[in-house]
C-alpha positions as CSV (number, residue, x, y, z in Angstrom):
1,X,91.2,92.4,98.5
2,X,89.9,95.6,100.8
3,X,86.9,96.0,101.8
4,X,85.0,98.9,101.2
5,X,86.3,100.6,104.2
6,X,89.2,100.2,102.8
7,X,90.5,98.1,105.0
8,X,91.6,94.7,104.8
9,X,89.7,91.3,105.8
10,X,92.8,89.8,108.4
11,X,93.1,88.4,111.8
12,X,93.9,90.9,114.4
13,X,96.5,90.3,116.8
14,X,96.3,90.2,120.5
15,X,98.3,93.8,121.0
16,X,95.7,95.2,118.1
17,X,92.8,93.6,120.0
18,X,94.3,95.5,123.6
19,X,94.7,98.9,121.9
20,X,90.7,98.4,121.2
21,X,90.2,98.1,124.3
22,X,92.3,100.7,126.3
23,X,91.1,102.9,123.4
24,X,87.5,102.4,124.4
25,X,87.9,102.9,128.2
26,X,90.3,106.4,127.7
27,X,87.5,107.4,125.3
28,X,84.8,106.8,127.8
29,X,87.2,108.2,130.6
30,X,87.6,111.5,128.3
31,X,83.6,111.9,128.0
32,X,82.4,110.8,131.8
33,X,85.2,113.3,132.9
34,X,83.3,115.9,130.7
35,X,79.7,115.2,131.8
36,X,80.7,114.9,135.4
37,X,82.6,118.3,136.1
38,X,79.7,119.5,133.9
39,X,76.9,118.5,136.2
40,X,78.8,119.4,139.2
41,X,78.3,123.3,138.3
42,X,74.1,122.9,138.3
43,X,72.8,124.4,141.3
44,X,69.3,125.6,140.2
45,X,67.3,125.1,136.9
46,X,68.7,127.8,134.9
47,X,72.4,126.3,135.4
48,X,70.8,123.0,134.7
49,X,69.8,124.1,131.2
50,X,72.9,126.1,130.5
51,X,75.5,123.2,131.3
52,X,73.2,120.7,129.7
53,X,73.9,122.6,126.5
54,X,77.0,123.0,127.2
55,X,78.1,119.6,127.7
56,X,75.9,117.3,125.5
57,X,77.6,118.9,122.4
58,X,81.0,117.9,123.8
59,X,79.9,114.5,124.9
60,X,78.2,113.5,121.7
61,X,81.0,114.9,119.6
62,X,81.4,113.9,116.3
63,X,84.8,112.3,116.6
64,X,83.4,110.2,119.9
65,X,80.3,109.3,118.1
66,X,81.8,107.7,114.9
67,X,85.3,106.2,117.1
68,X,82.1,104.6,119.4
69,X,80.4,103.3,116.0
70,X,83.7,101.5,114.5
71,X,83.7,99.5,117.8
72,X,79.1,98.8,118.0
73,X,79.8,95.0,117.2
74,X,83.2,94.3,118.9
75,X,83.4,93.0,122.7
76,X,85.9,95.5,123.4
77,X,82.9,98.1,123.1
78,X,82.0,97.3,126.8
79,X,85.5,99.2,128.0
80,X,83.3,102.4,126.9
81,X,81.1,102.3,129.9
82,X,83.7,100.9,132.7
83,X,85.5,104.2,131.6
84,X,82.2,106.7,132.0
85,X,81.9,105.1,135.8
86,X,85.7,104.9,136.4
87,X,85.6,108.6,135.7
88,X,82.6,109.3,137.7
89,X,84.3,107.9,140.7
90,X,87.7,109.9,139.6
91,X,85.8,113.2,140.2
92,X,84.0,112.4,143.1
93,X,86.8,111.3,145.4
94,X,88.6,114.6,145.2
């Protein structure tokens, strides 16, 4: 019987339990990537406000935002912040 997700009460395999994972860290990878080349455009106040309003929308998108939610309870949800600092690094070793 579904639940009222729709989706059905089972046990998860192993791969299905990976993709959860390497979802979760490409996800956080795709948003750190975001913020970071953001902030590295402020140079004074007035560029600090303009990125910040530029880059919190696409950080806290909708589609990041409800994909993060799906995932609040699961272990797999700490992948999410290994990709924000894995991108961080990325962008500032070029």
């Amino acid at each position: 019987m579904p639940e009222c997700g729709g989706r059905e009460n089972r046990r998860r395999s192993g791969l299905e339990e990976a993709w959860d994972y390497l979802g979760l860290f490409c996800l956080g990878a795709f948003v750190g990537t975001i913020a970071t080349f953001g902030m590295n455009k402020v140079v004074s106040l007035k560029d600090w406000q303009t990125v910040l309003s530029l880059t919190l929308p696409a950080v806290l998108s909708g589609a990041a935002m409800v994909f993060i939610d799906r995932f609040k309870y699961s272990p797999a949800f700490g992948c999410y912040p290994l990709g924000l600092v894995a991108a961080l690094m990325w962008a500032y070793t070029q």
